[in-house]
N, C-alpha and C positions, 0 to 999 in steps of 0.2 A: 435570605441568601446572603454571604460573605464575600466581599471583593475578592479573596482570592479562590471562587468556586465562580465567578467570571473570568478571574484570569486563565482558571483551569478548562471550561467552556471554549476561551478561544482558542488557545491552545489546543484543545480537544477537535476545535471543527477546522484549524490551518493544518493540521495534522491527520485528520479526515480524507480531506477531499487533497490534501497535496499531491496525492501519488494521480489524481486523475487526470490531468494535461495527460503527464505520460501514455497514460492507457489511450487515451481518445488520440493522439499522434500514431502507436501501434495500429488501435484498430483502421483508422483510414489509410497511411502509407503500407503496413502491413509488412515494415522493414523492424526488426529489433537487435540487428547485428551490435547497433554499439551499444548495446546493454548486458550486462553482465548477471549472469543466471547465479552464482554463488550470493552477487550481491542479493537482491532480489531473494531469497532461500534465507539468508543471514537479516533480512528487514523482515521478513514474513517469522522468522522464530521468535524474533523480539517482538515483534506485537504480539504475537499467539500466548509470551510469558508477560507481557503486560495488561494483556487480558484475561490471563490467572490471577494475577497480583491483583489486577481490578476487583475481580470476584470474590477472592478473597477478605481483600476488605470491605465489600460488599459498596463499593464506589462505583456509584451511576454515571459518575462523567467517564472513568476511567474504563468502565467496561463498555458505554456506547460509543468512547470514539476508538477504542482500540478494534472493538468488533466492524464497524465499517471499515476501518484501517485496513485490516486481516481480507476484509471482501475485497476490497481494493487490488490488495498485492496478490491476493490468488488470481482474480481477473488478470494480473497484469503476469503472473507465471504461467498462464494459461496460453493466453494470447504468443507468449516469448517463445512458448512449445508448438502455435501451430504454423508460426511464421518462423520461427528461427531456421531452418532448409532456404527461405525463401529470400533472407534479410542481406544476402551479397550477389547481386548482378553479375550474368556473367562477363559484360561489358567493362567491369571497374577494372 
């Protein structure tokens, strides 16, 4: 293994698991109002073509952390679609 298929590794796993605070915030407050669905849509196609371009060149790091990436942020469009009705109080 080459130093830079470590550096690619970590990068691969901060880049992993980054999007999951978020999700685990959504899932227990159940609020996503200040999140932005375009963005979210616009991170989720760029992983989906970095997870082409992984397969392509047939690179294992590139395709295992773009594919949890990808599960990540559909998790986290999912959750935005079943709380977003619910994510502004009628109190504010």
């Amino acid at each position: 293994m080459e130093a830079w298929d470590l550096v690619g590794i970590a990068a691969g796993s901060l880049t992993m698991f980054g999007f999951y605070p978020q999700i685990i915030k959504m899932y227990r407050t159940k609020l996503v109002g200040d999140l932005s669905l375009p963005m979210l849509l616009q991170y989720t196609t760029g992983i989906f073509l970095w997870l082409l371009y992984g397969i392509y060149l047939n690179n294992t790091i590139l395709i295992v952390s773009n594919a949890v990436s990808l599960a990540s942020f559909l998790c986290g469009i999912a959750l935005y679609l079943k709380y977003n009705n619910k994510s502004r109080p009628a109190d504010r």
